[in-house]
N, C-alpha and C positions, 0 to 999 in steps of 0.2 A: 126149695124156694129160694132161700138166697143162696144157694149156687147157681140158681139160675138170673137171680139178678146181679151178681161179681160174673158171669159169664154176658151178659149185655153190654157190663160195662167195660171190661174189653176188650169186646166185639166194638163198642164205639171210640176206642181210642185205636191212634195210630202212632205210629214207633215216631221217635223223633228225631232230627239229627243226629250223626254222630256226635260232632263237635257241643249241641246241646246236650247230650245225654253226659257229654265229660265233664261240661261246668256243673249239671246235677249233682253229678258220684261226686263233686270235688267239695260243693256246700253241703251235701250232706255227709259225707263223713266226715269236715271241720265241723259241724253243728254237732254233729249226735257222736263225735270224738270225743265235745266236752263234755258232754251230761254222761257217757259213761263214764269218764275222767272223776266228775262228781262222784255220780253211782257206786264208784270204787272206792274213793275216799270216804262216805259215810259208810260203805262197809266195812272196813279197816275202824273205823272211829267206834261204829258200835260195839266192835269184837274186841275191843280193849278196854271199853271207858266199865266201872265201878258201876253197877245196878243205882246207887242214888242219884250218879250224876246225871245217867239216863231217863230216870226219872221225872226229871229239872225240866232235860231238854227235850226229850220225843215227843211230847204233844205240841212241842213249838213247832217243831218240824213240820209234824204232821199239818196243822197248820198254815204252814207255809204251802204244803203239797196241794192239800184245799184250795186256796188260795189260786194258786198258779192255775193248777187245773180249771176252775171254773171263771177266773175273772181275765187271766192274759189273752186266751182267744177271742176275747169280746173286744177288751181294748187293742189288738192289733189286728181287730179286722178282720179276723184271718180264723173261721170256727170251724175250720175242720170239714170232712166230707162229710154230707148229708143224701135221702134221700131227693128226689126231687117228684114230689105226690103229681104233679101232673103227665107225669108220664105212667105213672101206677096204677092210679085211680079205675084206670079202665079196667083194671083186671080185678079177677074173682079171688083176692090174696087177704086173709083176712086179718083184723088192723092189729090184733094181738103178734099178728109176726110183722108186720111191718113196724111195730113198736119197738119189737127186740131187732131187727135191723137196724135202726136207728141208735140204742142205744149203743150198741156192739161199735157203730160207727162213729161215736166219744171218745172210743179209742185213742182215734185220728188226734187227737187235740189233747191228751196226755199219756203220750209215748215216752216224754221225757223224767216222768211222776212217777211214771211205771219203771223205769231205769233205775230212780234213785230208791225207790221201794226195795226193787229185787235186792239192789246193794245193802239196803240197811237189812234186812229180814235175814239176809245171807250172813249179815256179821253179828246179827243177834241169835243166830243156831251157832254160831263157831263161837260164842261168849262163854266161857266153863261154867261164870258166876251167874248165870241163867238158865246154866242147865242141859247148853251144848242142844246137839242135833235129837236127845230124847224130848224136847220141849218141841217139836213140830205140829204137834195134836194142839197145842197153846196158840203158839206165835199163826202159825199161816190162816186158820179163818175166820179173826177180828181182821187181820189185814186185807183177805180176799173180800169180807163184805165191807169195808172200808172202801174199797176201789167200786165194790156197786153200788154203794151209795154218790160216789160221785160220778160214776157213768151215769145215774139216773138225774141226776139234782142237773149237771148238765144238757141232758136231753130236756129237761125243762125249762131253763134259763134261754136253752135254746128256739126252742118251740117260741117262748113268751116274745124275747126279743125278738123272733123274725116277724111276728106278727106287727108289735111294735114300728118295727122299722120299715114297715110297708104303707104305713101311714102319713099321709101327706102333713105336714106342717110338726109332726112327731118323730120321726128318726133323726134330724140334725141335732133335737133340743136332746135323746137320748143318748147320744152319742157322747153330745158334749159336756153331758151330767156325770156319765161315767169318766169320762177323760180327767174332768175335774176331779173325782172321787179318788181315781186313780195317785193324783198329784198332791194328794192332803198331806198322809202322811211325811211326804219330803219339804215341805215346805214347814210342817211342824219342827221339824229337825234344824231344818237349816235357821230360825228362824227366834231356836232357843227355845223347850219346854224346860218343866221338870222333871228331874228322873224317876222320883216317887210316884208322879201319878202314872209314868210310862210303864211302870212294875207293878199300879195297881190293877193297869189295865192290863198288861199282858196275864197277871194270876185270872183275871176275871174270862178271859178271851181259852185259858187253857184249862177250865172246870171241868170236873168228868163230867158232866151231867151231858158234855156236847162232842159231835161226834167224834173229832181228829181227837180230842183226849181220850177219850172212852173205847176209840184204838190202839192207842199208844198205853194205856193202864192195861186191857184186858192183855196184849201181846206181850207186855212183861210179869203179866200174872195178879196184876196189885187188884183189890176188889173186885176180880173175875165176873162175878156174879152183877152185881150194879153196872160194872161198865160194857157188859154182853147185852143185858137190856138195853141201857141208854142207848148205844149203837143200833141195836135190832130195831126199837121205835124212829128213831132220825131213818135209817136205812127206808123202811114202809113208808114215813114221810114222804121222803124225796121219791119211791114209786110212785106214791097215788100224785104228786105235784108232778111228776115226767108224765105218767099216764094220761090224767086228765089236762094236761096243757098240747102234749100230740094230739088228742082227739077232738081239741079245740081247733089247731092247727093244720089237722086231716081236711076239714072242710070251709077254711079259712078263704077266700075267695081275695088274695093280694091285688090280684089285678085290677080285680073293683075296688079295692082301696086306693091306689095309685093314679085311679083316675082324676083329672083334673071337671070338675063340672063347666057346664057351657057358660051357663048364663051366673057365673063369678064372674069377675071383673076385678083382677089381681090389684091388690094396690101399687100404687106409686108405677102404672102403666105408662105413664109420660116419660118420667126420665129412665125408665129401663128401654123402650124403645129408641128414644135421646141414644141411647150406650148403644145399641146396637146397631143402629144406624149411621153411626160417625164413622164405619171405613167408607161408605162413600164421598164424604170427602176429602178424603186424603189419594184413594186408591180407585182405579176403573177395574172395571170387570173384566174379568173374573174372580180376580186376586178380591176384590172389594167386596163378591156376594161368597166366597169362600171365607173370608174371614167374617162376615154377617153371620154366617149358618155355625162356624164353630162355636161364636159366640152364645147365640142364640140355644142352641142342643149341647152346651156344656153345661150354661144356666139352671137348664131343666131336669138334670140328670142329677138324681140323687147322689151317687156315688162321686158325681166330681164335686157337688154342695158339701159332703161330709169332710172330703179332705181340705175342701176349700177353707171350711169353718176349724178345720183341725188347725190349719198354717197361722193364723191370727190367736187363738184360742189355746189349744194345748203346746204353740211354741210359745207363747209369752208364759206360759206357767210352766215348762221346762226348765225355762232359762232364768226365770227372775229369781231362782237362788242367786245367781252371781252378782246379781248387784243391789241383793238385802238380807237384812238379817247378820249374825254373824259370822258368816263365811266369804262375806261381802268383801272383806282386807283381802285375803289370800289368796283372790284374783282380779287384782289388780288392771292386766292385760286386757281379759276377758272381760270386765266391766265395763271396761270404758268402750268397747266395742260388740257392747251386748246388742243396738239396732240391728248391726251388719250380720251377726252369728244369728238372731230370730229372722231375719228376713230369707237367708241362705237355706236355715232348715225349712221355711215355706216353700221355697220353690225345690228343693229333693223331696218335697211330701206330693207336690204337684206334679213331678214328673212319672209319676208309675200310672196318673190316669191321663195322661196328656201327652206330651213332648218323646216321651221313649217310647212308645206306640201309639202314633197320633192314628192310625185306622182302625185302633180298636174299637171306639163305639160307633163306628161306622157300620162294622161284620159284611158281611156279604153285600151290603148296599156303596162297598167301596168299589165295585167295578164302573159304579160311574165315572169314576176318575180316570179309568184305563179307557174307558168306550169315550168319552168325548172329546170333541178337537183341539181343546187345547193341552198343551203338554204338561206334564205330570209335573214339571217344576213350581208353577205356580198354585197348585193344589200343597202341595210341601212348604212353599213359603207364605201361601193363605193359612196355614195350622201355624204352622210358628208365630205369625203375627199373631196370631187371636189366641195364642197359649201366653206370648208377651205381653198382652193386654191384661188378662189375666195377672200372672207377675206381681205385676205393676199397681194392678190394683189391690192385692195383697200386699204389696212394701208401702201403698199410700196409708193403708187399714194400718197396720204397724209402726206407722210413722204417726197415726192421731194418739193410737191407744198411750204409744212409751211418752208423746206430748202430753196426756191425759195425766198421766202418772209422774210425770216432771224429772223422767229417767235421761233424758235429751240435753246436757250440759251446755252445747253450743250449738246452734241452727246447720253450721259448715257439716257438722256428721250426715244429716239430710243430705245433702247434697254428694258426700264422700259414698254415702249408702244409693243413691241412685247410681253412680257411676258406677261403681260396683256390682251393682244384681246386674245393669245392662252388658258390662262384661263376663260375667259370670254367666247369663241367658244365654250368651253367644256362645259360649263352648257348651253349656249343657244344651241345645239348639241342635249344634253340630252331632254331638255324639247321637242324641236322640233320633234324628234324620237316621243314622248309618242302622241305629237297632230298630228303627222302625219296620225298614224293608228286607230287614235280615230276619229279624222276631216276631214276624207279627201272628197277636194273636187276639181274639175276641172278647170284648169286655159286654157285661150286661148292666148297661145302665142305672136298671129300679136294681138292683139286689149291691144294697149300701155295703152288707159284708165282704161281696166279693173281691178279692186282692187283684190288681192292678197288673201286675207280671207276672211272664212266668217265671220257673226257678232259675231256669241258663239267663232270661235278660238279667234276673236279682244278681246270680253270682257275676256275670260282665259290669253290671254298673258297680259293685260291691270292688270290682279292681280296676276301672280308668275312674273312678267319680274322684278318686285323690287328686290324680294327675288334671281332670278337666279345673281343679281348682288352685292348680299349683301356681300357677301366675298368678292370680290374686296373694294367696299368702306372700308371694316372696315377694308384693309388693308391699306387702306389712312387714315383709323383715328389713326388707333397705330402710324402713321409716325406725323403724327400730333400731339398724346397727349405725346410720348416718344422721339419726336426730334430726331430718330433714322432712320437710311437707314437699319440697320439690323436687327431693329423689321419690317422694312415693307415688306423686302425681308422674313422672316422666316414667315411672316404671307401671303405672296404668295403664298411660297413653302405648305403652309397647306392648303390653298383655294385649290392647282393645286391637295392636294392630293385627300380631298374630292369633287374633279370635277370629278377625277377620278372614284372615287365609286360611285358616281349619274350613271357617262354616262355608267357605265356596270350592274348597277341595272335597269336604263332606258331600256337600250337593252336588258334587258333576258325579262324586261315588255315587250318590243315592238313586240317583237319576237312572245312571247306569244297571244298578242292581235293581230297580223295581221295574225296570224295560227287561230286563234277563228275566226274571222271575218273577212274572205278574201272573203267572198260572199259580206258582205256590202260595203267592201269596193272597190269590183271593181263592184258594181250597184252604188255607188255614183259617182266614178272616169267615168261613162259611161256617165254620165245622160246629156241629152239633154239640152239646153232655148227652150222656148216657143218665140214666135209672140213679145214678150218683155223681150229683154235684160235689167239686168242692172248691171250698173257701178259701 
């Protein structure tokens, strides 16, 4: 049975570019270069360090490995391959193996936990003062049901959350509960605790009684007996919590959650139509009912609400270490230009569901754009507007909150900071056009988890997004090495002109490439998932 669903799925994928397949191999060996880099390093560290010190530190560890594993995929969005029940359901497969598909498919989402495991377990067999390679009956199956207690605990959290985030008026609030959960701990830090209570909480956080300790005591032999238990019940825990939240999730009907009811009458209807209907006067049609419709079907689209709420939300609690607390002196630079660095990471959060592939949530329904009579240019410059609109109204949202808070020293930064994203828009604009018709690939709207690009557009934006923002800085560095407001403005006005000349050199490219290759690019924008999603 699942060979026969890993055979579906692909039988539903297609090879990909060369050229994409090389930025793949390139992010993925720089990515999982470092965690085996890790991986190696705690196993050298276990194979040396003194049984008490390891003591100290492996349920911290461990720990940490929990942690990563079950909370990083959530907060980046990004959980890993899953079944997708609607394409299953029809068949006669029964749910106990599509549970263990599921679980197995956790994997997906701590390959890097598995890395640093093998390293450590490898350097706790090569340790003399534990016993060497005769201690293998010990060390390896606290740590193998360690790893299925969090394949399981994950298949639940997952389960629960997709349910969750199918819910109308409930996945942005979840979202940005965890984002915030996520940002506690560094804001404690930054912000000045005590170190006693940080020690009494990490003793309490590393008790055998709980599972990453009660694998880290039994694999060094301490209490064998107690911390096999402890582990064995946590373990059973987290099945019957994975088991009975799949099987909640088995017949979970999302799409009836997602629906919107007729006879609601959304609040504050008047000035959301007000917004959406203002390109008509500025712009005639087509450009005008293109930039209406972006507007309108971004709005709605869970997945672009989430990062919307992200760019106001999780960037002001990224950044406001730099300018509180006491680490607030030692950046100095960075402080005072804390508006312009939250507003910048807003729109790099916006651009993987918008601007770098503006046809993705279109999918298959973008041949309208090819079949009707006007030219594909002003389809391209209808998304851009209404992705700038967008923007804009994230650096407005950004510009009340840091007023809110009295982070806004002099009113001119407003102003310095609009001039800025709109130069800044123009080049990230331009590049976005050129990956749009180069990359495109299908995005799903309701499914808030799923990640915005693929891996070849991540690793291209991950090497020109420096250079699209190199003009901007090194208009902060002339203010900086000439002491000058009027070298930094005169060196604006020349970034805003050669942004110019990019985004219409962009566009005659883009133009050209999505006329050449309007076949490829609405067989990519169509394409199917297979039996497994992933996130």
């Amino acid at each position: 049975m699942i060979a026969a669903i890993l055979r579906a799925q692909i039988l539903s994928m297609r090879m990909a570019p060369t050229r994409g397949a090389i930025f793949s191999v390139i992010t993925g060996v720089l990515w999982y270069g470092f965690w085996g880099f890790l991986a190696a390093f705690v196993g050298l560290w276990t194979a040396v360090s003194d049984p008490v010190r390891l003591r100290t530190v492996l349920p911290t560890d461990a720990l940490f490995v929990c942690l990563f594993w079950q909370l990083v995929p959530i907060l980046t969005a990004a959980m890993g391959s899953a079944l997708d029940m609607r394409k299953l359901l029809v068949y006669p497969i029964p749910d106990r193996k599509l549970f263990l598909v599921e679980v197995l498919l956790r994997l997906t989402t701590g390959i890097e936990m598995l890395m640093v495991l093998i390293g450590g377990v490898t350097g706790l067999l090569c340790n003399p003062a534990l016993g060497g390679w005769a201690a293998v009956p010990r060390v390896i199956p606290p740590v193998v049901v360690f790893v299925a207690f969090n394949l399981l605990l994950a298949s639940g959290l997952r389960s629960l959350l997709e349910r969750l985030l199918s819910r109308r008026k409930v996945r942005e609030m979840v979202v940005f509960l965890f984002l915030c959960l996520w940002m506690v701990p560094r804001l404690v830090v930054e912000s000045g605790f005590q170190q006693n209570r940080v020690n009494r909480l990490v003793v309490l956080l590393t008790a055998i009684g709980l599972p990453w300790s009660a694998a880290a005591h039994a694999a060094l032999g301490d209490s064998s007996m107690s911390a096999a238990l402890s582990l064995s019940l946590w373990t059973l825990a987290a099945a019957w919590f994975g088991r009975s939240q799949f099987e909640r999730s088995l017949h979970y009907d999302a799409l009836a959650a997602q629906a919107t009811p007729l006879d609601a009458a959304p609040a504050g209807a008047g000035w959301s139509e007000r917004f959406y209907r203002f390109p008509a006067l500025l712009w005639r049609d087509p450009v005008a009912a293109i930039v209406e419709k972006e507007l309108r079907s971004l709005a709605r689209s869970p997945r672009y609400r989430m990062v919307f709420v992200m760019g106001f939300s999780f960037g002001m609690v990224l950044w406001l270490p730099l300018v509180i607390g006491r680490q607030a002196g030692q950046h100095g630079v960075l402080a005072r230009n804390f508006l312009p660095i939250v507003c910048v990471y807003a729109l790099t959060l916006l651009g993987q569901v918008s601007y770098w592939n503006c046809f993705g949530f279109d999918r298959s329904a973008a041949q309208i754009y090819f079949a009707a009579p006007q030219p594909i240019w002003k389809t391209i410059v209808g998304k851009n507007l209404a992705s700038l609109a967008f923007i804009y109204l994230e650096v407005l949202i950004l510009i009340g909150l840091n007023a809110a808070l009295r982070l806004i020293a002099r009113w001119d930064q407003v102003v310095e900071t609009l001039l800025v994203m709109g130069i800044g828009s123009v080049y990230m604009l331009a590049l976005g056009n050129i990956s749009s018709v180069q990359f495109p690939r299908p995005l799903s709207p309701e499914r808030v988890s799923h990640g915005g690009a693929s891996s070849r557009l991540q690793a291209l934006v991950f090497v020109f997004y420096p250079f699209a923002l190199l003009p901007i800085f090194l208009a902060y560095l002339a203010r900086y090495a000439f002491r000058s407001e009027l070298m930094f403005y005169a060196a604006l006005a020349l970034a805003a002109v050669i942004g110019g000349v990019l985004y219409w050199i962009a566009m005659e490219s883009s133009i050209s490439a999505a006329t050449r290759r309007r076949e490829f690019i609405l067989q990519e924008l169509s394409k199917g998932e297979g039996p497994i999603v992933t996130n």
